[in-house]
C-alpha positions in Angstrom: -53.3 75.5 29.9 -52.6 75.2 26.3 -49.1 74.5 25.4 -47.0 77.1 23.6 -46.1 76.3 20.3 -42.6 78.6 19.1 -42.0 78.8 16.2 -39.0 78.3 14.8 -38.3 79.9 11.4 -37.0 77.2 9.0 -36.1 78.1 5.5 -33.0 76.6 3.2 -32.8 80.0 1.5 -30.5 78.5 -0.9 -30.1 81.4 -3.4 -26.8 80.1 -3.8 -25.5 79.0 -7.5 -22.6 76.5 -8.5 -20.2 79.0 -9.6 -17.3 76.6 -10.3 -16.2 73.2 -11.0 -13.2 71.4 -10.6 -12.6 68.2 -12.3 -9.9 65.6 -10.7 -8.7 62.9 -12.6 -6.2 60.7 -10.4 -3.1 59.7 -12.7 -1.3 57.4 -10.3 -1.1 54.5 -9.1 -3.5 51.4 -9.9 -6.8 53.4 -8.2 -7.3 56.0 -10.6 -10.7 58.1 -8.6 -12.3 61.0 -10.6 -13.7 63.6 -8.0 -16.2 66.2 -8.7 -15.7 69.3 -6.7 -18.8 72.1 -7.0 -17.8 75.5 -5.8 -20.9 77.7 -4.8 -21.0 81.2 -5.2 -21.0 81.5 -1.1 -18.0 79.5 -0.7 -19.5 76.3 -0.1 -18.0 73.7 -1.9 -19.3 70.0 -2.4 -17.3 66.9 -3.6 -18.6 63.3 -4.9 -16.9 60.5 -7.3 -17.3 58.6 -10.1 -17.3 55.0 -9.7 -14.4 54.3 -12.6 -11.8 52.4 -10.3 -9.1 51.3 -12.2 -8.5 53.6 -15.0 -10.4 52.7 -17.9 -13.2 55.1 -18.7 -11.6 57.5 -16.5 -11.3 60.4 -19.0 -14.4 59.6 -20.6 -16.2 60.5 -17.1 -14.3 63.6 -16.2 -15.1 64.4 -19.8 -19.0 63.9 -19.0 -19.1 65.5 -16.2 -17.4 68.5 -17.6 -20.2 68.3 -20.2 -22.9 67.7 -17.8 -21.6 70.7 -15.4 -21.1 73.3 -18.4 -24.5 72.6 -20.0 -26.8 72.5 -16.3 -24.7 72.5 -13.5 -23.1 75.9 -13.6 -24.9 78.9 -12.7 -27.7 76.8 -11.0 -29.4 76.5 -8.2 -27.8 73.3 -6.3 -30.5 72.9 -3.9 -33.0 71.0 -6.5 -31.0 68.1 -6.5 -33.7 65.7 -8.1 -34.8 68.2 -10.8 -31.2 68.5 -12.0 -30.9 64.6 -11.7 -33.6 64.6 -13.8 -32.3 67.0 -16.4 -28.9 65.3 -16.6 -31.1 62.0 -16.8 -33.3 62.9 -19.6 -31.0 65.1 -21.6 -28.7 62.6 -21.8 -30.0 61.1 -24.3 -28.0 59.1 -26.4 -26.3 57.5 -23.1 -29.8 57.5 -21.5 -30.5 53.9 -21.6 -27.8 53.0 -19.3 -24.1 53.1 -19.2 -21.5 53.3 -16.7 -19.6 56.7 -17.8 -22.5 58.9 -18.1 -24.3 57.7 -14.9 -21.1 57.7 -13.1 -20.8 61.1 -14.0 -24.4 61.9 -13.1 -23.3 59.6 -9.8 -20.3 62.3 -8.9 -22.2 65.5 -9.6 -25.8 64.0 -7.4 -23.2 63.7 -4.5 -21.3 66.8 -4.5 -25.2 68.7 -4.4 -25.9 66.9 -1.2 -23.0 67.4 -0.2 -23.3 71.2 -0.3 -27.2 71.2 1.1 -26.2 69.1 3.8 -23.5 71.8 4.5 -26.1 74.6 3.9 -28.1 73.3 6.7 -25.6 72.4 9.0 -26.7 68.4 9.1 -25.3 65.2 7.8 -26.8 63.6 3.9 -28.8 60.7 5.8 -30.7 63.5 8.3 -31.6 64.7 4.3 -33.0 61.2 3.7 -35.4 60.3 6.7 -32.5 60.0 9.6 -30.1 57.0 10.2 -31.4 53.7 11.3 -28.4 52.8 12.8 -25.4 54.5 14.2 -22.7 52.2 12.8 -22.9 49.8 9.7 -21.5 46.4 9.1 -18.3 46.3 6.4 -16.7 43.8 4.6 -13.2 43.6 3.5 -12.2 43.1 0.1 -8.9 43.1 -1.2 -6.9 41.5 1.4 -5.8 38.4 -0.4 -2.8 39.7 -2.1 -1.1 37.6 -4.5 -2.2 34.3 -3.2 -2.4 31.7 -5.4 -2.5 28.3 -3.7 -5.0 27.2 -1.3 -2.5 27.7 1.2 -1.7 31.0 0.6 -5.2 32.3 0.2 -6.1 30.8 3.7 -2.7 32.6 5.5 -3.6 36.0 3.8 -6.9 36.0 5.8 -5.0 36.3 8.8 -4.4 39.9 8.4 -8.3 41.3 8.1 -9.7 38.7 11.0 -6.6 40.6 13.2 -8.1 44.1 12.1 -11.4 43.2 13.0 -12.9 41.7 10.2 -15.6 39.6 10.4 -16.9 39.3 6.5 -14.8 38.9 3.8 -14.7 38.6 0.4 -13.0 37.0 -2.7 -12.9 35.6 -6.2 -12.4 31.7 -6.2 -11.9 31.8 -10.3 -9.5 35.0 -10.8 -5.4 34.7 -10.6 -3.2 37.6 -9.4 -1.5 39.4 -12.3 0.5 42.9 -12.6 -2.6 44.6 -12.7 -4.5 42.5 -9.7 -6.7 40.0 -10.6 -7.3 38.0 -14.2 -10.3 37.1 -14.2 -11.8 34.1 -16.4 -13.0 35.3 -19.5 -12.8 32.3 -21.9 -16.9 31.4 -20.5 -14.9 28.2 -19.4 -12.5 26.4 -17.2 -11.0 22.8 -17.1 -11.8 20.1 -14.0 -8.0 20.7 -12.6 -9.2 25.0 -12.4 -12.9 24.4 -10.8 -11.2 22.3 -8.2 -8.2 24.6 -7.3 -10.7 27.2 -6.9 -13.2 25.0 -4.6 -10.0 23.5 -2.6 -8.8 27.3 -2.3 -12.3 28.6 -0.7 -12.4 25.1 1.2 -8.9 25.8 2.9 -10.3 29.2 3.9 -13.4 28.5 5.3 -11.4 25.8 7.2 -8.7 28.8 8.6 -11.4 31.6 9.4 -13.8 29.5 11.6 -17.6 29.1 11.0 -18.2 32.4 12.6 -16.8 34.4 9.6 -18.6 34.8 6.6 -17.4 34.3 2.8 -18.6 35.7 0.1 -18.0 34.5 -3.3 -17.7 37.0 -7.0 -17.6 35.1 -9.9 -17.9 38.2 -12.2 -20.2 36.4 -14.7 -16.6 34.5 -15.8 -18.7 30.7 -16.8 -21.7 29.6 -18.3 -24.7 29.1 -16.7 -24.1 25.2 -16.2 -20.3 25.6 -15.1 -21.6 27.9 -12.8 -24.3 25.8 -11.2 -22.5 23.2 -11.3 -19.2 24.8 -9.3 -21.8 26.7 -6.8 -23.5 23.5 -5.4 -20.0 22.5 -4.6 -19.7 25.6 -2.5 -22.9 24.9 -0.9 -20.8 22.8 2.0 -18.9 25.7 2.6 -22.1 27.8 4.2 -20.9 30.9 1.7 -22.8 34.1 2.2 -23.6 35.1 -1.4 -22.4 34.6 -4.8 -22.0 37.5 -6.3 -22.5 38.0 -10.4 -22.9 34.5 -11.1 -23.4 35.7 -14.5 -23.9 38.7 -16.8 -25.7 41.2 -15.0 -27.9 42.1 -17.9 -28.5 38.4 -18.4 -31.8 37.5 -15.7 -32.4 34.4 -17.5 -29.4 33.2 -16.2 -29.5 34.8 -12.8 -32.7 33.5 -12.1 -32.2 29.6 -13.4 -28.6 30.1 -11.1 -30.8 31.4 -8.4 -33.5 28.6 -8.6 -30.7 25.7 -9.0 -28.3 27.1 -6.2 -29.1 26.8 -2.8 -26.8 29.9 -2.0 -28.3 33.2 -2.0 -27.1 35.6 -5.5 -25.9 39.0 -5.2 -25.9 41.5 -8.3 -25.6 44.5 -9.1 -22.4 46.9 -9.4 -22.8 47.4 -13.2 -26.3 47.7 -13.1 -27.6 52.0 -13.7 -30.2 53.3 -11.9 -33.5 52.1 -10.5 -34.8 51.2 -13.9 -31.4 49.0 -14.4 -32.2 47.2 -11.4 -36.1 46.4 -12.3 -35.9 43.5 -14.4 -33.8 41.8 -11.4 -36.5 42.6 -9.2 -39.5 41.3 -11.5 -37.8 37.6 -12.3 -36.8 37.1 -8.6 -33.5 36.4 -10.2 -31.4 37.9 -7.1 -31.3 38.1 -3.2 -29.1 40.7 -2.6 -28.8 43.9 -4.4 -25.6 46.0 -4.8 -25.9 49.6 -6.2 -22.8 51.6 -6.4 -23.6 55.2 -5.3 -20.6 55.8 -7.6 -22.3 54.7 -10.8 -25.9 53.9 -10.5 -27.2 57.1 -10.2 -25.6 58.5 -7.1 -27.3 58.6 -3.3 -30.9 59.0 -3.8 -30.5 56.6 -6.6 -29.2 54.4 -4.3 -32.1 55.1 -1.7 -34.3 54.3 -4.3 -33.9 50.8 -5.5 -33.3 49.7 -1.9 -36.8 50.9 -1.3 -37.5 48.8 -4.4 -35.5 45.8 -3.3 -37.1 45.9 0.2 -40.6 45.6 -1.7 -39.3 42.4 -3.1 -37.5 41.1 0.4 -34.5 41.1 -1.1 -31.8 42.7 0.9 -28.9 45.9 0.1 -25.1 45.6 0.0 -23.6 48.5 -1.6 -21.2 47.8 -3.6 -17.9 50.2 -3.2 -14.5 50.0 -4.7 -13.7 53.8 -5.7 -11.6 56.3 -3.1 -12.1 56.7 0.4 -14.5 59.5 -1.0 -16.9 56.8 -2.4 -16.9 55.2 1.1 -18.2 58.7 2.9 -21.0 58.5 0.2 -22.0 55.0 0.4 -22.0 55.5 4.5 -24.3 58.3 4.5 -27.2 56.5 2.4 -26.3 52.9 4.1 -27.1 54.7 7.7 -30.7 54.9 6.4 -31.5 51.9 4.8 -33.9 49.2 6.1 -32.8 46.6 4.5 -29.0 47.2 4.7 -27.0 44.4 4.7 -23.3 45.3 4.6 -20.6 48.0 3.1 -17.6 47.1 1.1 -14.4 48.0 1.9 -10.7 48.0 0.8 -8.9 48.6 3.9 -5.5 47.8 2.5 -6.1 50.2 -0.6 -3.9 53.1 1.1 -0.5 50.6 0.6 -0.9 50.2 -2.9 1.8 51.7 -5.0 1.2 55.2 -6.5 -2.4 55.9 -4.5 -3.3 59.0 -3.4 -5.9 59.5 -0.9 -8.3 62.2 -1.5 -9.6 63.4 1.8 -8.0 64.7 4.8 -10.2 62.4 7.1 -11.3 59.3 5.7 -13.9 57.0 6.9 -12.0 54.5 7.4 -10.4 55.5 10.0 -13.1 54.7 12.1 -13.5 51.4 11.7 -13.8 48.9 14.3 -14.6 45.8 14.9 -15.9 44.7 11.4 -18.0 48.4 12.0 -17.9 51.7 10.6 -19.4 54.9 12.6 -21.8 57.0 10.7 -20.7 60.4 11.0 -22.6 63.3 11.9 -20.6 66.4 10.2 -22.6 68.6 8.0 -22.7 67.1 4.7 -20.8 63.9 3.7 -18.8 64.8 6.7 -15.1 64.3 4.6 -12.9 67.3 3.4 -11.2 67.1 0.4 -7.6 67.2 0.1 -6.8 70.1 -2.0 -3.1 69.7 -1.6 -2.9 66.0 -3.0 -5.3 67.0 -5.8 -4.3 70.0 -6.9 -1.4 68.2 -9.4 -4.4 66.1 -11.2 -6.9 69.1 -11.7 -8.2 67.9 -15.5 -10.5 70.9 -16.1 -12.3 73.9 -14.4 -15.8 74.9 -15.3 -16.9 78.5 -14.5 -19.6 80.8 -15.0 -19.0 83.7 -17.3 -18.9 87.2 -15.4 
């Protein structure tokens, strides 16, 4: 006997339209997030972020994405998340060829829509995207070295993260603590007395965190290409994960001679936009580790997108994220279904930073453990947004006319 076959009626019916946005712009502080929040004309709301970090650009992308919402967000039909990618995308135009404020923006609104379909249907963004592959990712922890200067001190402020857990952690060899963070090198060049502080400072590490944690290196593009070979193969004894942006990202000549001379695999990506940013990396070979920030490149599908590309070229994903905790829900959801996932960044010791205010009632990372983070499985990007901390930063509202 035949098998019966019920069917099960299954339609988004998604007549809703973004009735309203709200713009935040976080004023505080040295974290300064930029939250999109869409408001539906059925109540449900959506939230994403733009990837501006530390302040500068900050009013330019809440200013972009009030132009972006006011001109083909509001009043439309958020379900048809890559057609209005597309028409943000293409009707850019001046911006179009790349640039962090208007893809950040484009980043922020892409988020909040699947966001609000994922609420729609009652499942989580990676259920949207072809299911998680796993049901907790790997992290890294960035941000836990403080104000350490001296070899010393760098190798005593790893104590902290290998005691939360951490297993993976990151930092920059060539930068120097300032009242803003970090300095990084920007004169293209350092004398002999700086390249070996910096190699004696990752030496004294690797020497305090064991062989069985991993190092990664960011360079930020500070040297030229030979200072930077040069200074890498001296790392080499160190058995460091990746150096990340050896040099300019938009520069793959470089990349790729770094790459060839350096027997330490490269990582790049957090200020490139969108897939067609990342493609000239791909065609020289000139990385081995890709780092899209859903906050900037495009937003989650973006994101989905040029790991599919990457994993054509064997190269392997590590998101980059260093926006609110609201960035980290985003990156989660599309790093659950990645092949080719590497690791997720995280700042864990963001939340004791002077002035920051954290946007969501229940952040992700709370539920790390162990160097892991669970993937959630609440509707959407499975976060709430904390109206009661925003509320004082509200920049502008965008609503439809009546």
């Amino acid at each position: 006997m035949a098998p019966t076959i019920v069917a099960v009626p299954f339609a988004i019916a998604l007549t809703m339209k973004v009735d309203t946005v709200n713009i935040y712009l976080v004023t505080t502080g040295k974290l300064h997030p930029v939250v999109v929040e869409l408001v539906t004309d059925e109540g449900i709301t959506g939230i994403g972020e733009a990837a501006i970090a530390y302040g500068l650009g900050g009013t330019a992308a809440a200013g972009m994405i009030k132009d972006l919402s006011e001109r083909m967000i509001v009043g439309r039909d958020p379900s048809r998340i890559e057609a209005l990618w597309s028409e943000m995308y293409d009707h850019s135009f001046w911006a179009k060829g790349g640039g962090a404020i208007v893809f950040a923006a484009i980043s922020a609104i892409e988020q909040a829509l699947w966001d609000i379909k994922g609420k729609a249907l009652g499942v989580p963004v990676h259920e949207l995207l072809g299911g998680k592959m796993k049901d907790r990712v790997r992290v890294y922890a960035n941000g836990w070295y403080g104000a350490a200067r001296t070899p010393a001190q760098l190798a005593q402020a790893a104590e902290r993260p290998l005691r939360d857990g951490y297993r993976a952690l990151k930092c920059y060899p060539l930068a120097s603590p300032d009242e803003n963070g970090l300095r990084h090198v920007s004169a293209r060049s350092v004398d002999r007395d700086f390249a070996n502080l910096a190699f004696e400072k990752i030496k004294a590490l690797r020497a305090a965190v064991g062989s069985e944690v991993e190092l990664m290196l960011d360079l930020s593009g500070g040297l030229t290409t030979a200072e930077t070979i040069r200074l890498c193969r001296r790392f080499e004894e160190l058995d460091i994960a990746w150096i990340e942006e050896p040099a300019d990202p938009f520069d793959v000549g470089a990349l790729a001679k770094i790459s060839e001379h350096v027997n330490i695999p490269v990582a790049v990506g957090e200020r490139l936009y969108t897939r067609h940013g990342f493609r000239k990396v791909f065609e020289a070979q000139a990385a081995d580790i890709v780092q899209p920030d859903v906050g900037n490149t495009g937003g989650i599908m973006e994101v989905k997108k040029i790991a599919a590309m990457a994993e054509a070229y064997s190269m392997r994903v590590a998101p980059h994220n260093c926006g609110s905790s609201l960035s980290t829900a985003a990156s989660l959801q599309v790093s659950a279904c990645i092949a080719n996932f590497m690791t997720l960044e995280i700042y864990p010791y963001f939340p004791e930073r002077p002035g920051y205010v954290q946007v969501l009632e229940n952040p992700p990372e709370e539920r790390i453990k162990d160097g892991f983070l669970e993937v959630s499985q609440a509707p959407g990007l499975g976060v709430t947004l904390s109206g009661d901390r925003l509320r004082p930063f509200l920049w502008a509202q965008c609503a439809a006319s009546n």
